[in-house]
N, C-alpha and C positions, 0 to 999 in steps of 0.2 A: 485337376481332373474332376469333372463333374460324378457325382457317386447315383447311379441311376437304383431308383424305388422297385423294388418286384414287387408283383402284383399282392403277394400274399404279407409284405411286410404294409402294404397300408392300411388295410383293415385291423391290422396290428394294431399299430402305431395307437390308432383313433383309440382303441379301447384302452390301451396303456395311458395315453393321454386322459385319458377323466377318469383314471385310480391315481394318478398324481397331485398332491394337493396344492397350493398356490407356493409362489417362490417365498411368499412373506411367512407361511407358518412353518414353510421347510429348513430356513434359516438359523432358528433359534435350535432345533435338534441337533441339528449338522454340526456346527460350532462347539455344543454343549460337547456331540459326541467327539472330537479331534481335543477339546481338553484332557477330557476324560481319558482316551489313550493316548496322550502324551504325557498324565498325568503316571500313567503304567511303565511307559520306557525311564520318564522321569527317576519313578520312586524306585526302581532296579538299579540303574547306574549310581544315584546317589548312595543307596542304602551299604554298594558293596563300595564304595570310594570311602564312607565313614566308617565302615568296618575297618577298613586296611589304616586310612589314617589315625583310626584312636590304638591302633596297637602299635604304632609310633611314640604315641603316648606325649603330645603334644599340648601343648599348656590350653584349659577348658574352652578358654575365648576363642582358639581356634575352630573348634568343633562345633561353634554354638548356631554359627548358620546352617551348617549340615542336620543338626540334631533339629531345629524349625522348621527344616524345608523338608524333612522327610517326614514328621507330622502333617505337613501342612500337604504333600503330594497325597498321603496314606487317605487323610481326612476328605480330599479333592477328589482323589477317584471314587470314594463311593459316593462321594453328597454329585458330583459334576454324572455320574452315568445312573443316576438316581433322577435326575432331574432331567437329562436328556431324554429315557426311557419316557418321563412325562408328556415332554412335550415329543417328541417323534411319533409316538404311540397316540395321541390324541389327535394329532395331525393326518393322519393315518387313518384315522376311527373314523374322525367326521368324515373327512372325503370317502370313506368305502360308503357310508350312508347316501350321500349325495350318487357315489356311481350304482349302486342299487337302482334309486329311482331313475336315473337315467336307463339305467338296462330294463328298467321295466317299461319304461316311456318309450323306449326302443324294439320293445317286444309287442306292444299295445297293436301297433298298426299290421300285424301278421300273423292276429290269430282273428276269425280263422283265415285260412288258407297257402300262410308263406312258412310255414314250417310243419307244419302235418307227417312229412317222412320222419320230421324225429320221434322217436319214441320217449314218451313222457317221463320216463327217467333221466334220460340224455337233458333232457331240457331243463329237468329241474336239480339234476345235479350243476349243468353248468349256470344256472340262476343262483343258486345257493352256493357251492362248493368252489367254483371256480371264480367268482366273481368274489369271494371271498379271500380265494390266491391271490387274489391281484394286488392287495394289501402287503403284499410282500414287495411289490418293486420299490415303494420306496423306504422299505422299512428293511429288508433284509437285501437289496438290492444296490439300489442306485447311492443310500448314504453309506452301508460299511464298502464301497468302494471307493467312496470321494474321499470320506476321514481314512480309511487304510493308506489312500494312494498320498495323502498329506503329510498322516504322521508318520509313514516310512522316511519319506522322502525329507523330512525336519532332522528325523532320527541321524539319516546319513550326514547331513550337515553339520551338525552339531558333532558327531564321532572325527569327519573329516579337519574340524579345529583340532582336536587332540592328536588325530594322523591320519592324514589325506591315503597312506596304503590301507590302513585299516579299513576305512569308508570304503577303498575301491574293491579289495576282497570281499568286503559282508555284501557288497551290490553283488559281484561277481554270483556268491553262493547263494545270495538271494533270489535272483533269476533263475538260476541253474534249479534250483531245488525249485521252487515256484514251476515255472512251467511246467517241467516233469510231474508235479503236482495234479496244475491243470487236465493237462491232455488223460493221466491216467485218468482222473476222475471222471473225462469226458467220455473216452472209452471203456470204462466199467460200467457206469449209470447214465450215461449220456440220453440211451434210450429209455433207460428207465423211468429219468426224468420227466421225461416227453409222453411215456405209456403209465404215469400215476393219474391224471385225468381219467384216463381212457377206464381204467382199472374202477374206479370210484365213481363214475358213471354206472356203470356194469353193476357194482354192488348196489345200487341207489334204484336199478331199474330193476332188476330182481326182487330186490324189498320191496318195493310200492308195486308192481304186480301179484307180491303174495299179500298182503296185506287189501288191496283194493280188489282183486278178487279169488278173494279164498273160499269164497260158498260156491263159483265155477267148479272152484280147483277141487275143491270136496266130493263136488257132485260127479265126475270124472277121473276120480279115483289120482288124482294129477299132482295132490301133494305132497306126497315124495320125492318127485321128480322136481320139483319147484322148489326144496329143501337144497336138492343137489343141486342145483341152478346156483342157488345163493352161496354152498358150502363151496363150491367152485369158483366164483367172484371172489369169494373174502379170501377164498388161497393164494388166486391171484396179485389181488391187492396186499395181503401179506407178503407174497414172492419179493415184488416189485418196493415196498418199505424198507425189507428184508437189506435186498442187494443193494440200495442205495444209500441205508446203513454200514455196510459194509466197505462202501465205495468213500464213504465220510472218513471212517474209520481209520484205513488205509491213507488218505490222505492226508490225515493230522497226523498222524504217524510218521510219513514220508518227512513233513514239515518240522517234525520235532529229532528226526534227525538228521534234517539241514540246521539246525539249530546246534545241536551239539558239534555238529563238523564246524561250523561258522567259528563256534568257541576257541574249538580246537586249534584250529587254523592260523587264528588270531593269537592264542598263545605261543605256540611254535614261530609266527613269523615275527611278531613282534617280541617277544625275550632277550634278543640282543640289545634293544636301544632302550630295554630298564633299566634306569638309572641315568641314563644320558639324556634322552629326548623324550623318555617318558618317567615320573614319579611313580613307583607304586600303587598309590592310589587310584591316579588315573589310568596304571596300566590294567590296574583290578576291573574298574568300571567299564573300560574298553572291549576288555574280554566277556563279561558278564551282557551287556547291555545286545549280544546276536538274540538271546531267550527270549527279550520282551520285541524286538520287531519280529520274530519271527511271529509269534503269539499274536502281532497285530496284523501281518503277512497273513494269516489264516481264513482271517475273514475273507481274503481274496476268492480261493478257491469254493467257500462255502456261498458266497455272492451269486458265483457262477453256477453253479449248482442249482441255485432258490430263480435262477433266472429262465435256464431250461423250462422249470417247471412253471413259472408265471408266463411266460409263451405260449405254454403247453394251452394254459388255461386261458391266457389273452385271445389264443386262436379260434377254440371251443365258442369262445364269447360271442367272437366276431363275425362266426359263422352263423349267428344267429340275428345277431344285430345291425352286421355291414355289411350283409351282403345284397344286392340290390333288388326291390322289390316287385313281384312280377307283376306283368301290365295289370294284369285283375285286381291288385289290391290297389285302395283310393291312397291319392298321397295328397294331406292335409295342404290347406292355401292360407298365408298369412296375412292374405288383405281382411279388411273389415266388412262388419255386414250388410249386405247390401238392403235396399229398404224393399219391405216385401210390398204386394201389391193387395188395397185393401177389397177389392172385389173379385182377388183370384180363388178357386179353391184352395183348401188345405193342400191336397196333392192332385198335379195331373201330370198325367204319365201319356207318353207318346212312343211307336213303336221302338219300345224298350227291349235292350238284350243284355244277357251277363251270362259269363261264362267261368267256369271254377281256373283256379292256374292251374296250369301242363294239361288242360283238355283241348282234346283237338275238336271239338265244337261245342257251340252255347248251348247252356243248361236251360234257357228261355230267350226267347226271341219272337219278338214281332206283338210287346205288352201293351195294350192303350186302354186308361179310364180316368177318370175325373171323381174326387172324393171330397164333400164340403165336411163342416160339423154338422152334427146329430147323425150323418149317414153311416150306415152299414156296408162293405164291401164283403163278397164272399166268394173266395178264391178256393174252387174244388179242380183236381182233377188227380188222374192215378199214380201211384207211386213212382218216385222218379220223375214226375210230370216237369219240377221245376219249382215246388210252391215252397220252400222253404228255401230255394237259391232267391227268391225273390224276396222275400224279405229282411233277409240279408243286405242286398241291393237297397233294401229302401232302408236301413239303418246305415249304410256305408258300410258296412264290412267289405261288402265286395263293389269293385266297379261296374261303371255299366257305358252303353252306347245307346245313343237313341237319346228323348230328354224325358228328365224326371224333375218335376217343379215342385216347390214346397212354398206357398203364398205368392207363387207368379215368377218366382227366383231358381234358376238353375241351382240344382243341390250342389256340382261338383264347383259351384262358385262360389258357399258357402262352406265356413270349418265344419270341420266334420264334429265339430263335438256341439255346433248350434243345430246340425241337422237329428242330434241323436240328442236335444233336449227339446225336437218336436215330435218327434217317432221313438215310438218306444215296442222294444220289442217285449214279448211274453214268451218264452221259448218250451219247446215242445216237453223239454226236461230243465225246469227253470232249478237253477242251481241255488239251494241255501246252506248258509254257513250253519257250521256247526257251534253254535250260539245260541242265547232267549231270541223270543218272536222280537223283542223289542227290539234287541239289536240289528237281524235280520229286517227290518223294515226302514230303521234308519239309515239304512242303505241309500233308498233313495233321498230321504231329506233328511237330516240331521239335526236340523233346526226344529222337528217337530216334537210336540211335547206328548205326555203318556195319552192325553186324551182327545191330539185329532190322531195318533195309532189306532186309538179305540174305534173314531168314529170310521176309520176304513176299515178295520176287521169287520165291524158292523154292515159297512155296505156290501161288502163282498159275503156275507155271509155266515162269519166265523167270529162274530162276535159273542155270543154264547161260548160257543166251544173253547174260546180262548180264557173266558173267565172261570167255566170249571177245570180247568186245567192250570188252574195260579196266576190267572192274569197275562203282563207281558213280560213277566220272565219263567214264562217257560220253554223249555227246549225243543229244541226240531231236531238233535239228534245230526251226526255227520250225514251231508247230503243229503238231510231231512227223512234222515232211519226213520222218527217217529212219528211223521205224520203220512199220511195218504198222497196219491196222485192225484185225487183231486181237492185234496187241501193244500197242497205242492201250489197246486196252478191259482187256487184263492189267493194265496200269497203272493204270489210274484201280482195277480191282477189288485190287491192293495197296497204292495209297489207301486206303481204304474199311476195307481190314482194319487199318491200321496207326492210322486215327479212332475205330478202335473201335463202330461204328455196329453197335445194337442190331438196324435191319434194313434193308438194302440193298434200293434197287431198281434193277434192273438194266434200262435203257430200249434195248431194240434193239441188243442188246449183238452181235449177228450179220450187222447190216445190212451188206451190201454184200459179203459173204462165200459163196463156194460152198456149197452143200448139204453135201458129205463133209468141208470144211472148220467148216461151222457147227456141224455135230453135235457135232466132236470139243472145237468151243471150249465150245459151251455145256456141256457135261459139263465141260470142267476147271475152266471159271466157277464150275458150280453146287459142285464137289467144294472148291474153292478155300474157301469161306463157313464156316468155322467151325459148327461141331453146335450151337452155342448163340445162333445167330444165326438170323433171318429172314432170307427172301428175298420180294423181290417179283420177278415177270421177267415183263416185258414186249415181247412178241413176238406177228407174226402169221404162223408160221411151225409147225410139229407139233415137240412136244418128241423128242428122241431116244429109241432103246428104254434103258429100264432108271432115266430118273429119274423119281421120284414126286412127286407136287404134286394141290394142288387148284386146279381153274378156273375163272375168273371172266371170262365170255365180255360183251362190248360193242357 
């Protein structure tokens, strides 16, 4: 029978698949972990077989392998689940790092525009929180079910040497108990499994909206309400630990008295054939040794459990990362670059159109101009007009129709990451870390030292201000609290020179700036740009007297 994929288990699948780390590091955990708990059944059955036979009282020599091998198990399970814990755990650790960049690499090509309806907590709890669950499949997952399902199944074998009824009863009650295990746990927490995501989301998004705007919520008298938002979440989320606590609980419980029934069973069926078909000794270790498979039996149910809930999160993931990208965003090309043309412009653009995803018409359409170095472009028109969907489009954020050439070379036949190390965007609210200037600049090159930083503070402006202010380690404050909007946009434009960018466009680089204030910025802006560069500037606002440009009105 062919087993047919639902649509919702492949985008599964995919993200389960790169929190799995390779066959060859998963090997040595796995193994360690199956000595390890057989080293558990081992040292039970032995330990009550030398009890029973030293009260025998049998000459030393006889006991002397029991009394080694029950050190030697004792000493086994802690050094062997001591040393598994390493390598599984490590195995585990690197590959979540690896699936991190992957989900970031995965998220890269969809902002903006392919996930916008989620709400910023949703997304950063399933970047962080849930992509962090995923470390559980093969750590709480996939190996305590392979070593559970080996060392039961050793266990049985080894009991069935000393009596093939006993092996078949401790299966019998082992199933019996097990499932009944399963299904309650599944229906006690099944959902709760599946609703801790959701739950931890919800806390994550209430927090970082109070926290990211609490001078709103101040001003609108709305913090209170924003207290109960969150006091409501963490109940939630408590609710849901709560019951699924409960549902763990009950389950080991359930398991620890199939264990003692298992015992029990085992003594009552087998007590007539002590002495005949069984020693003592062996009949002690037979009857004792249901305690330790049951105890290894346990992991089963808790497997399943940790599995729910990595689903839960594998799906969150996938929902972000595998789901298919809409026409409007570009999807990168893996050929090489093609050779630009040495007499083309920088950019020329031919009735160009782009449109946001899920709009039911282009945000610009019908775009044509031609942009060498040294020129200026100035793209004005009224709000909504299009000018900041446009620059998007010439970063590749968004797609487009019509052509747009970068050295005579069609952009979407170029990676998108050689078209975004010729254009460079300055954005209307240029985003800085909360970090020294120093670091915030190495942003764009990394290789540069303290003093070509200096020399772009310098040309941009801020080379004073930066020195009495401690040079380059000082602060810009989360989202750049401590500097101004238009020291915000100095910086990002000493970015920009320091990436080297062929031609800058500068998106609203004035917004929120006085009139006498914005003239003097956008002249130091435009003077800032190197001779041998373009500009694009985008503004809906009259250039000051004395810069020249051509315009491209929308």
């Amino acid at each position: 029978m062919i087993r047919r994929t639902t649509v919702n288990e492949a985008p599964r699948r995919a993200v389960l698949a790169r929190a799995m780390p390779s066959l060859r590091r998963r090997i040595p955990g796995t193994l360690l972990g199956v000595l390890a708990d057989a080293c558990v059944v081992g040292l039970l059955g032995l330990s009550m077989w030398l009890i029973v036979r030293a009260g025998e009282q049998p000459p030393i020599l006889h006991l002397t392998f029991a009394i080694v091998g029950v050190r030697a198990l004792a000493i086994g399970r802690a050094a062997l689940r001591y040393t598994e814990r390493l390598f599984s755990h490590d195995a585990a650790l690197t590959q979540l790092a690896t699936l991190r960049a992957q989900t970031f690499d995965a998220l890269v090509p969809r902002v903006p525009g392919a996930i916008e309806s989620q709400r910023r907590g949703e997304v950063l709890a399933a970047f962080v929180d849930d992509v962090d669950q995923l470390q559980d499949e093969p750590l709480r997952v996939r190996q305590p079910l392979f070593v559970s399902g080996v060392v039961v199944v050793l266990s049985l074998l080894l009991i069935a040497c000393a009596s093939p009824l006993a092996a078949l009863l401790l299966a019998a009650v082992l199933l019996a108990a097990g499932s009944f295990a399963v299904v309650l746990g599944a229906r006690l927490a099944g959902a709760d499994d599946r609703e801790l995501s959701a739950a931890r989301a919800g806390l994550v998004d209430a927090l970082l909206e109070r926290f990211s705007s609490a001078e709103v919520l101040a001003a609108f008298g709305a913090t209170e309400m924003q207290r109960a938002r969150i006091a409501a979440a963490e109940a939630r989320l408590s609710r849901v630990q709560l019951r699924r606590a409960r549902a763990a609980g009950l389950t080991g419980g359930l398991l620890s008295l199939g264990a003692g029934l298992a015992s029990l069973l085992l003594l009552v069926t087998l007590l007539p054939a002590l002495g005949a078909a069984l020693t003592a000794p062996l009949f002690a270790a037979v009857v004792v040794v249901p305690a330790a498979v049951f105890e290894i039996f346990a992991q089963v149910p808790a497997a399943l459990t940790a599995r729910r809930a990595v689903r839960a999160s594998a799906d969150r993931v996938a929902a972000l990362t595998e789901t298919p990208l809409p026409a409007e965003i570009p999807v990168d090309v893996a050929a090489g670059v093609p050779e630009p043309v040495p007499t083309a412009p920088l950019i020329a653009v031919r009735d160009l159109a782009v449109r946001h995803p899920g709009a039911a018409r282009d945000a610009v359409a019908g775009v044509g101009f031609e942009l060498r170095a040294g020129e200026t472009l100035v793209v004005t028109g009224e709000s909504g007009a299009g000018k900041s969907t446009l620059a998007l489009a010439l970063v590749r954020f968004l797609d487009y129709r019509g052509s747009y050439r970068l050295r005579g070379v069609e952009a979407r036949e170029l990676p998108i990451a050689e078209v975004r190390r010729t254009v460079g965007l300055c954005e209307q609210t240029p985003h800085l870390f909360d970090a020294d200037l120093r670091q915030n600049l190495k942003f764009a090159r990394d290789t540069a030292d303290d003093n070509e930083l200096m020399v772009a503070l310098d040309r941009v402006g801020l080379g004073d201000w930066a020195r009495d202010r401690g040079g380059l380690d000082a602060a810009v404050g989360e989202h750049g609290a401590l500097v101004s909007g238009g020291q915000a946009q100095r910086i990002a434009l000493a970015r920009a020179i320091l990436a080297d960018f062929p031609v800058v466009v500068l998106d609203e680089p004035t917004a929120g700036v006085d009139r006498e204030l914005a003239d003097r910025l956008l002249t130091e802006l435009l003077g800032a740009v190197p001779a041998d560069r373009a500009v694009i500037l985008i503004t809906h606002t009259e250039l000051p007297a004395g810069v020249e440009a051509r315009h491209l009105a929308l």
